[in-house]
The first five atom37 places (N, CA, C, CB, O) and aatype in JSON, in Angstrom:
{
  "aatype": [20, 20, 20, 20, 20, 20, 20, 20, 20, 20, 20, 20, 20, 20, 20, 20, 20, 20, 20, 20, 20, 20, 20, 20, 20, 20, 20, 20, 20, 20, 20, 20, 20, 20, 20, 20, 20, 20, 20, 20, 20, 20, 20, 20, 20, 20, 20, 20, 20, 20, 20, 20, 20, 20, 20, 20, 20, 20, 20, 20, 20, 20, 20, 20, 20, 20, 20, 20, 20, 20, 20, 20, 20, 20, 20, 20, 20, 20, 20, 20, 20, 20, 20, 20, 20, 20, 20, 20, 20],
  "atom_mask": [
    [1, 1, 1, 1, 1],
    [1, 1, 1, 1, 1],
    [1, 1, 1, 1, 1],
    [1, 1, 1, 1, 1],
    [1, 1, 1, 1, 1],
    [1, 1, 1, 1, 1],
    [1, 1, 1, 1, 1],
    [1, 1, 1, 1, 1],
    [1, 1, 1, 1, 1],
    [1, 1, 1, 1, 1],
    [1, 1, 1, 1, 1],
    [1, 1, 1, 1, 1],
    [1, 1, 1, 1, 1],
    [1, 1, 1, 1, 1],
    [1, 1, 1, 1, 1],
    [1, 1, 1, 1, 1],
    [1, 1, 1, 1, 1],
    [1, 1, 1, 1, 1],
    [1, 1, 1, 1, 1],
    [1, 1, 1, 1, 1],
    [1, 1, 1, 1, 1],
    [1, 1, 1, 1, 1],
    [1, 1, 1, 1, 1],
    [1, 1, 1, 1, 1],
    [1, 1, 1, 1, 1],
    [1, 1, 1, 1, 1],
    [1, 1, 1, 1, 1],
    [1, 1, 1, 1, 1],
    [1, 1, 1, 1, 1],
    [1, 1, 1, 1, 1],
    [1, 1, 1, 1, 1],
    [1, 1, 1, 1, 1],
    [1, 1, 1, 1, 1],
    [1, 1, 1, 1, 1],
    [1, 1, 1, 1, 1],
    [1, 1, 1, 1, 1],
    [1, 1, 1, 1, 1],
    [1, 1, 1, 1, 1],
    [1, 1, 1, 1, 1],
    [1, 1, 1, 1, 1],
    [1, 1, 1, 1, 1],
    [1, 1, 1, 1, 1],
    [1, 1, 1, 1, 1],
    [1, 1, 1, 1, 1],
    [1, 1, 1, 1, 1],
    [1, 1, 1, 1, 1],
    [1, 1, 1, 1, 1],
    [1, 1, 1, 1, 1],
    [1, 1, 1, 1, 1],
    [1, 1, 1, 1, 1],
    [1, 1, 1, 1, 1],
    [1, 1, 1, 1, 1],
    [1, 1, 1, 1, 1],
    [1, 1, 1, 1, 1],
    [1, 1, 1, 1, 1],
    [1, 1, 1, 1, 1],
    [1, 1, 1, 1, 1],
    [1, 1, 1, 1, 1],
    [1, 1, 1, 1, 1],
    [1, 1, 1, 1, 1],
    [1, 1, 1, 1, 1],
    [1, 1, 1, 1, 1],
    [1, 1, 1, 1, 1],
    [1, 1, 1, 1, 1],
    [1, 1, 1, 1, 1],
    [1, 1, 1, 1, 1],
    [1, 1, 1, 1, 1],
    [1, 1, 1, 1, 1],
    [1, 1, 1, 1, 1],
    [1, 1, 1, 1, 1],
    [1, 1, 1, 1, 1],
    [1, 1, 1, 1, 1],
    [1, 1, 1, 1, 1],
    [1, 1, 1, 1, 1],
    [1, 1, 1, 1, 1],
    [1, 1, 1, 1, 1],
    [1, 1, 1, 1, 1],
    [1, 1, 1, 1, 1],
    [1, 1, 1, 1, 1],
    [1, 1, 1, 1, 1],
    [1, 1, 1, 1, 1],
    [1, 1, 1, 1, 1],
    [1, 1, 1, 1, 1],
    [1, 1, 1, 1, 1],
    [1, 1, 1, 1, 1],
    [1, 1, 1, 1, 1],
    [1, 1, 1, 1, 1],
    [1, 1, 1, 1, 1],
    [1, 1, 1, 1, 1]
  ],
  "atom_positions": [
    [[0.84, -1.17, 0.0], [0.0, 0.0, 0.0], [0.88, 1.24, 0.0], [-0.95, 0.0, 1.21], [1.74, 1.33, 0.88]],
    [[0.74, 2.25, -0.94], [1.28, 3.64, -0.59], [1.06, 4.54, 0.69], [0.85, 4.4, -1.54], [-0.02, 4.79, 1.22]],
    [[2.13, 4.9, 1.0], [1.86, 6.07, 1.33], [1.68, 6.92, 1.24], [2.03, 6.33, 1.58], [2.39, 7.43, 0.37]],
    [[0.59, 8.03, 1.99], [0.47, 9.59, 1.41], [1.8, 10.34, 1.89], [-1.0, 10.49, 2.09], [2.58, 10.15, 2.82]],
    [[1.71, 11.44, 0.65], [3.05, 12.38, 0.74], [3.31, 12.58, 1.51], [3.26, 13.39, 0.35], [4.49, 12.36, 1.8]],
    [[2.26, 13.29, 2.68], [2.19, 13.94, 4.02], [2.79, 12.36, 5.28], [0.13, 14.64, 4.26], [3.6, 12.66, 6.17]],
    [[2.51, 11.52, 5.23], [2.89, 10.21, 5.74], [4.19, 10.24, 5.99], [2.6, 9.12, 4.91], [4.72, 10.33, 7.09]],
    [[5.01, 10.13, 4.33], [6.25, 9.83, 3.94], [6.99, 10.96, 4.47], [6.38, 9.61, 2.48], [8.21, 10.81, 4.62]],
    [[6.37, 12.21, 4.83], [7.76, 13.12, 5.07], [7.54, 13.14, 6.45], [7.94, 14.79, 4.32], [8.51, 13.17, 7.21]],
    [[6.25, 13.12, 6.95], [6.79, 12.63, 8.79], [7.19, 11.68, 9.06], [5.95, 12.51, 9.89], [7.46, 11.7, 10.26]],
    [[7.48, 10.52, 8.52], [8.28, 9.52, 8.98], [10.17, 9.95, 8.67], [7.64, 8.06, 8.1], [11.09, 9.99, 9.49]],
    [[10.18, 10.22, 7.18], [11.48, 11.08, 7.12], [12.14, 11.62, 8.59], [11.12, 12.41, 6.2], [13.03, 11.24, 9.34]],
    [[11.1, 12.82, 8.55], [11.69, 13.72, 10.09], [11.27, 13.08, 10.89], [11.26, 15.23, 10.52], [10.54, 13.88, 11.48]],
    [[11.2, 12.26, 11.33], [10.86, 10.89, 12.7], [12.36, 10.45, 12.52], [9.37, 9.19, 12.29], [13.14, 10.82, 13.4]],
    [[12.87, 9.67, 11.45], [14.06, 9.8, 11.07], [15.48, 10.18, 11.61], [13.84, 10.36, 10.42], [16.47, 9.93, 12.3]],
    [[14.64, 11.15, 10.57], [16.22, 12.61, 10.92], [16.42, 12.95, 12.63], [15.62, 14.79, 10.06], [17.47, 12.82, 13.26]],
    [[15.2, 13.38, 13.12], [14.83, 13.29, 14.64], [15.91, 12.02, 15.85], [12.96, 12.7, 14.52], [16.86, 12.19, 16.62]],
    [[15.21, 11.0, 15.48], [16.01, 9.9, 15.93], [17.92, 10.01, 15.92], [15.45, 8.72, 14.91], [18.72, 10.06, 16.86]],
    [[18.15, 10.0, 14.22], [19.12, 9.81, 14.21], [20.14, 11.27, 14.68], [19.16, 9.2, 13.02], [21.36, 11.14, 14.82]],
    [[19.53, 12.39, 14.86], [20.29, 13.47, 15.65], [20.23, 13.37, 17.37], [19.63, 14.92, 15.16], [21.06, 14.02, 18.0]],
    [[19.47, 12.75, 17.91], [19.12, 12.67, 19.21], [20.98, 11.59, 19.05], [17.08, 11.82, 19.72], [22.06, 12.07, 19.41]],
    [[20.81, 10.2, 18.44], [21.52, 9.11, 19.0], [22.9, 10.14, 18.56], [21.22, 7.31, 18.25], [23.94, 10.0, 19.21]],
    [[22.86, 10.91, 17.68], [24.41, 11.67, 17.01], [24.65, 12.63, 18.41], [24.17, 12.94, 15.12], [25.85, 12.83, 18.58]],
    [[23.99, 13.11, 19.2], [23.97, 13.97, 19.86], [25.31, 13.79, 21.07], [22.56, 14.02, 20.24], [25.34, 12.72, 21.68]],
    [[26.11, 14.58, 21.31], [27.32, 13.66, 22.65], [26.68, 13.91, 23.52], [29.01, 14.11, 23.11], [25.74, 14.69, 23.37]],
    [[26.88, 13.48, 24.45], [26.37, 13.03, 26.02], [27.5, 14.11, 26.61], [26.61, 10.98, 26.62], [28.53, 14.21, 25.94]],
    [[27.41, 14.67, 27.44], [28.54, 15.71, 28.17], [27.93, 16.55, 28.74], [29.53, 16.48, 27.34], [26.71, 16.46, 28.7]],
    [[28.63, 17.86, 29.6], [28.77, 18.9, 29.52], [29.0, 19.72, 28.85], [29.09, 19.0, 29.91], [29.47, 19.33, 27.78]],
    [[28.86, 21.21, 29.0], [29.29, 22.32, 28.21], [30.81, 22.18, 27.96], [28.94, 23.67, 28.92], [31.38, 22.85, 27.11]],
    [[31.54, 21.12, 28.87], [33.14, 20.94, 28.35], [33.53, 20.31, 27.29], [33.93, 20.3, 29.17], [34.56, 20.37, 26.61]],
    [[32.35, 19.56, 27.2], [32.75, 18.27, 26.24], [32.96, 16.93, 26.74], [34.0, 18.48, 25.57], [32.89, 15.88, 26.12]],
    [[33.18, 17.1, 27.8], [33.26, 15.68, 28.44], [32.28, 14.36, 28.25], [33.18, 15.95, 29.78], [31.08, 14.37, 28.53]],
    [[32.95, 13.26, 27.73], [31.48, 12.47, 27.53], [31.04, 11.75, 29.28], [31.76, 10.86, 26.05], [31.76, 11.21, 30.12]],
    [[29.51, 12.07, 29.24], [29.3, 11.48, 30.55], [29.13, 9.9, 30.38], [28.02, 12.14, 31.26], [29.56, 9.27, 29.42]],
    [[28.51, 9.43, 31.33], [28.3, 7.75, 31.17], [27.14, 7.57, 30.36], [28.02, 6.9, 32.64], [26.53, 8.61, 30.11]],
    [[26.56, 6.23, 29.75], [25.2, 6.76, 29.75], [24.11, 5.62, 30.59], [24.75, 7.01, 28.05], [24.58, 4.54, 30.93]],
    [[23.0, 5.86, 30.82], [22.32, 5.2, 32.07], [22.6, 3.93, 32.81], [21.14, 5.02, 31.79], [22.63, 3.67, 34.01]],
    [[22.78, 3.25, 31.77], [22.96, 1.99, 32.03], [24.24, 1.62, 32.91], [22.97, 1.37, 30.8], [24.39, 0.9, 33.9]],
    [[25.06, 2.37, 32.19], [26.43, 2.36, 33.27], [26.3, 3.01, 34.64], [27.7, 3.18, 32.63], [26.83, 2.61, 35.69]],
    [[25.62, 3.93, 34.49], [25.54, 5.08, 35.91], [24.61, 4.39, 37.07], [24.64, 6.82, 35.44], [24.81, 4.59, 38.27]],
    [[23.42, 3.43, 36.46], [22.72, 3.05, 37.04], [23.81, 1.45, 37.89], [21.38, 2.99, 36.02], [23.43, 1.19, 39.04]],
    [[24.66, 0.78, 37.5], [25.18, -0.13, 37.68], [26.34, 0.63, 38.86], [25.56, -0.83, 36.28], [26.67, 0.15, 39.95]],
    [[26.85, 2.02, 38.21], [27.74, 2.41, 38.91], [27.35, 2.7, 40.74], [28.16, 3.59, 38.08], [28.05, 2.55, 41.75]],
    [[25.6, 3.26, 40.48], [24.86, 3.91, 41.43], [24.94, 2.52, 42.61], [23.2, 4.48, 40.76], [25.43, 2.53, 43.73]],
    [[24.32, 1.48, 41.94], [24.47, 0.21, 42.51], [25.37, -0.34, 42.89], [24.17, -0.48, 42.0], [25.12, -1.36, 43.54]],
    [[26.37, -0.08, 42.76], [27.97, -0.61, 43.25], [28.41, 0.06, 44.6], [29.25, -0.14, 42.03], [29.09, -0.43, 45.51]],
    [[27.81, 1.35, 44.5], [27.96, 2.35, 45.56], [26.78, 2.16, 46.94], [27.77, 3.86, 44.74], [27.12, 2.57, 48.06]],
    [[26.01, 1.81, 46.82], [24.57, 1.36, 47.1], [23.4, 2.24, 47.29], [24.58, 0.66, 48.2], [22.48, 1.99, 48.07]],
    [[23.49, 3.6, 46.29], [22.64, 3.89, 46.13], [21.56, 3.97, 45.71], [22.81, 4.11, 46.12], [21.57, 3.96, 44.48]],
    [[20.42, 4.07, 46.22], [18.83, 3.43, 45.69], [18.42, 4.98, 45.6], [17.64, 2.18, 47.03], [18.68, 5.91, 46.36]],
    [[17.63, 4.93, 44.33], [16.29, 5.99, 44.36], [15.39, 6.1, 45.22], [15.5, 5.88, 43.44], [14.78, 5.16, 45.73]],
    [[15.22, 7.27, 45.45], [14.17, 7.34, 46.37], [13.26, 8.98, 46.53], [14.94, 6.88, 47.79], [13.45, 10.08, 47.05]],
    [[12.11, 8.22, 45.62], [11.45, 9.77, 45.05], [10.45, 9.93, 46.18], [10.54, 9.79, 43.26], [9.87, 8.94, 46.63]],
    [[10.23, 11.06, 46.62], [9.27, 11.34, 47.22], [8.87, 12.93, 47.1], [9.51, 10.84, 48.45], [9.57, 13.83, 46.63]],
    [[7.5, 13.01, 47.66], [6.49, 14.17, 47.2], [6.72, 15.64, 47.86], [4.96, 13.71, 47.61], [6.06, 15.66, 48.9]],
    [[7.35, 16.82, 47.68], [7.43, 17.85, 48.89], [6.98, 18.95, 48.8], [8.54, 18.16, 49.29], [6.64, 19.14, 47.63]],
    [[6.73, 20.0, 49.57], [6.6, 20.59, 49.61], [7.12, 21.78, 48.9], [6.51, 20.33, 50.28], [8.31, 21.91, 49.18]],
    [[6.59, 22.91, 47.91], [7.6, 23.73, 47.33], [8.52, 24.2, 48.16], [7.12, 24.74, 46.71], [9.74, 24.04, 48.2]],
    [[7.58, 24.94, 49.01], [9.32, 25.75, 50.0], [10.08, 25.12, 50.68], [9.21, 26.8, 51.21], [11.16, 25.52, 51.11]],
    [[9.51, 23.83, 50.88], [10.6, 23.15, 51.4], [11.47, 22.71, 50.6], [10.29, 22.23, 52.05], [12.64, 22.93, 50.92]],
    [[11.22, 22.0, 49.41], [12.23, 22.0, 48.47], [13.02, 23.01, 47.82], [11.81, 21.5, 47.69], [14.12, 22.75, 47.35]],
    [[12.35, 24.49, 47.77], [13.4, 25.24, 47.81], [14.69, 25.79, 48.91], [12.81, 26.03, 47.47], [15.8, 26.28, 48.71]],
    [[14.05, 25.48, 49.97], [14.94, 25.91, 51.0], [16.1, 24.21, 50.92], [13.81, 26.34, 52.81], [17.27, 24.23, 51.28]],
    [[15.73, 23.51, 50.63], [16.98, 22.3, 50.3], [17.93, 22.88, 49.26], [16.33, 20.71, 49.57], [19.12, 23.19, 49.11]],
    [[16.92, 22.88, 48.7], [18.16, 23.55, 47.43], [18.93, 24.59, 47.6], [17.59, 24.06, 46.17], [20.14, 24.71, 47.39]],
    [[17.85, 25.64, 48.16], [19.32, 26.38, 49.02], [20.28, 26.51, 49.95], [19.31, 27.03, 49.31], [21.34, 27.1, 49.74]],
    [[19.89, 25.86, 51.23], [21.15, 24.69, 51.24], [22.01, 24.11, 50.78], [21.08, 24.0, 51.34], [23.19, 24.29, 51.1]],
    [[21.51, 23.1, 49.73], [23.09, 22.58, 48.94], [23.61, 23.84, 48.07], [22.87, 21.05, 47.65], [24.69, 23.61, 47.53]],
    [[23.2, 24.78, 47.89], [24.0, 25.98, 46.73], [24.77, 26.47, 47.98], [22.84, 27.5, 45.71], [25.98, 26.34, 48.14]],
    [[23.96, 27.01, 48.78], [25.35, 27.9, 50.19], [26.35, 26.62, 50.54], [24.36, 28.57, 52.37], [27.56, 26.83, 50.62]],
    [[25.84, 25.33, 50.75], [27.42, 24.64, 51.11], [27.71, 24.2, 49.76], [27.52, 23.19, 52.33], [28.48, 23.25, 49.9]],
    [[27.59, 24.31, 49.1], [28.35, 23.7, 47.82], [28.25, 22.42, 47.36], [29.63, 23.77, 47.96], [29.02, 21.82, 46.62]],
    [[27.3, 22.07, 47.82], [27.42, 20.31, 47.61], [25.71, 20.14, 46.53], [27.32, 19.12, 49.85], [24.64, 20.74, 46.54]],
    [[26.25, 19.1, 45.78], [25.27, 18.67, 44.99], [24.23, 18.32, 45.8], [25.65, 17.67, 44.16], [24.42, 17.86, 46.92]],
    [[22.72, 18.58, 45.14], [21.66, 18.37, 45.72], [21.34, 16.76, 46.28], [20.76, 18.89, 44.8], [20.65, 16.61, 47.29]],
    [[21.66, 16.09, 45.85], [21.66, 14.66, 46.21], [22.39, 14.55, 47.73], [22.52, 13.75, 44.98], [21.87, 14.03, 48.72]],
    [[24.1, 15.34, 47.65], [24.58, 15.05, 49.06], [23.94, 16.04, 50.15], [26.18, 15.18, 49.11], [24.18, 16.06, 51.36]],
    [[23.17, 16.75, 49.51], [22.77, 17.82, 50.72], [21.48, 17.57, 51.12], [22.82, 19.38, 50.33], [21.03, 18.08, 52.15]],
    [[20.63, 16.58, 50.15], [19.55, 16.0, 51.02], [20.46, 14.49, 51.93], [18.0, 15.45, 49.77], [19.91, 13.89, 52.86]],
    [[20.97, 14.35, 51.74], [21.44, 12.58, 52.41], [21.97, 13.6, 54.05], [23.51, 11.27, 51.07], [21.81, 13.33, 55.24]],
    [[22.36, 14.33, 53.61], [23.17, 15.19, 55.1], [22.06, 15.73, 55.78], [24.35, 16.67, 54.77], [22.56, 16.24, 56.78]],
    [[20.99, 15.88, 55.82], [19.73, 16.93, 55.94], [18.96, 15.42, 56.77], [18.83, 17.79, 54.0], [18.68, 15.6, 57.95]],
    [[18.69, 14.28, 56.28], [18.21, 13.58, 56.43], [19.36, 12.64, 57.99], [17.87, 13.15, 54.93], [18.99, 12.31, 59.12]],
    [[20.57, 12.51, 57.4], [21.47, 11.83, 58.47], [21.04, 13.27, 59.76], [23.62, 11.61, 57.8], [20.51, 12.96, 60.82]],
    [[21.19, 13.96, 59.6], [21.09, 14.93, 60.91], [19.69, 15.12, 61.46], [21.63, 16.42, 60.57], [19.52, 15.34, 62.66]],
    [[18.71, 15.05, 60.63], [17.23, 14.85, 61.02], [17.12, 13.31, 62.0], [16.21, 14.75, 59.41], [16.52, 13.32, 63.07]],
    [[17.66, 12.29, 61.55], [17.27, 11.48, 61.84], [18.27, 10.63, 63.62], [17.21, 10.9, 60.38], [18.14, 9.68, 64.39]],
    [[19.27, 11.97, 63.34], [20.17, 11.47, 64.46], [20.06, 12.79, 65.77], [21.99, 11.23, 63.74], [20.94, 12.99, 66.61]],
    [[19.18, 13.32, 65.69], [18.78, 13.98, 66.26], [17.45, 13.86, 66.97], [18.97, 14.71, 65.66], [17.04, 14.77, 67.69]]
  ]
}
């Protein structure tokens, strides 16, 4: 069966789409190539870190975040520190 014209050129740019996403490098603004999931997720696991999503509050999540920006630490270590001191207290 044919396709209509209109068919054939969105699949094209479905295409082109695809194949610029997979061309795309993985990095930073340095260039650096990062990992990609599969590794990071194995790496995360080696380390023994587990996900763990949960629901918050806006200001409270902003006031985390500002937290980890004044100490400098990525948002991940500045909730784990927030939580070790909540919980040992």
């Amino acid at each position: 069966m044919a396709m209509k014209f209109t068919e054939l050129h969105k699949r094209k740019a479905e295409r082109l789409l695809d194949a610029t996403r997979k061309a795309a490098r993985p990095g930073g603004l340095d260039g650096s190539a990062s990992l990609d999931r599969r590794e990071q997720r194995r790496l995360d696991q080696a380390a023994g870190l587990v996900p763990f999503a949960v629901k918050l509050n806006q200001e409270l999540v902003a006031q985390v975040r500002d937290h980890a920006e004044r100490s400098g630490q990525p948002l991940n270590d500045a909730v784990a520190e927030l939580l070790r001191r909540g919980l040992a207290g």
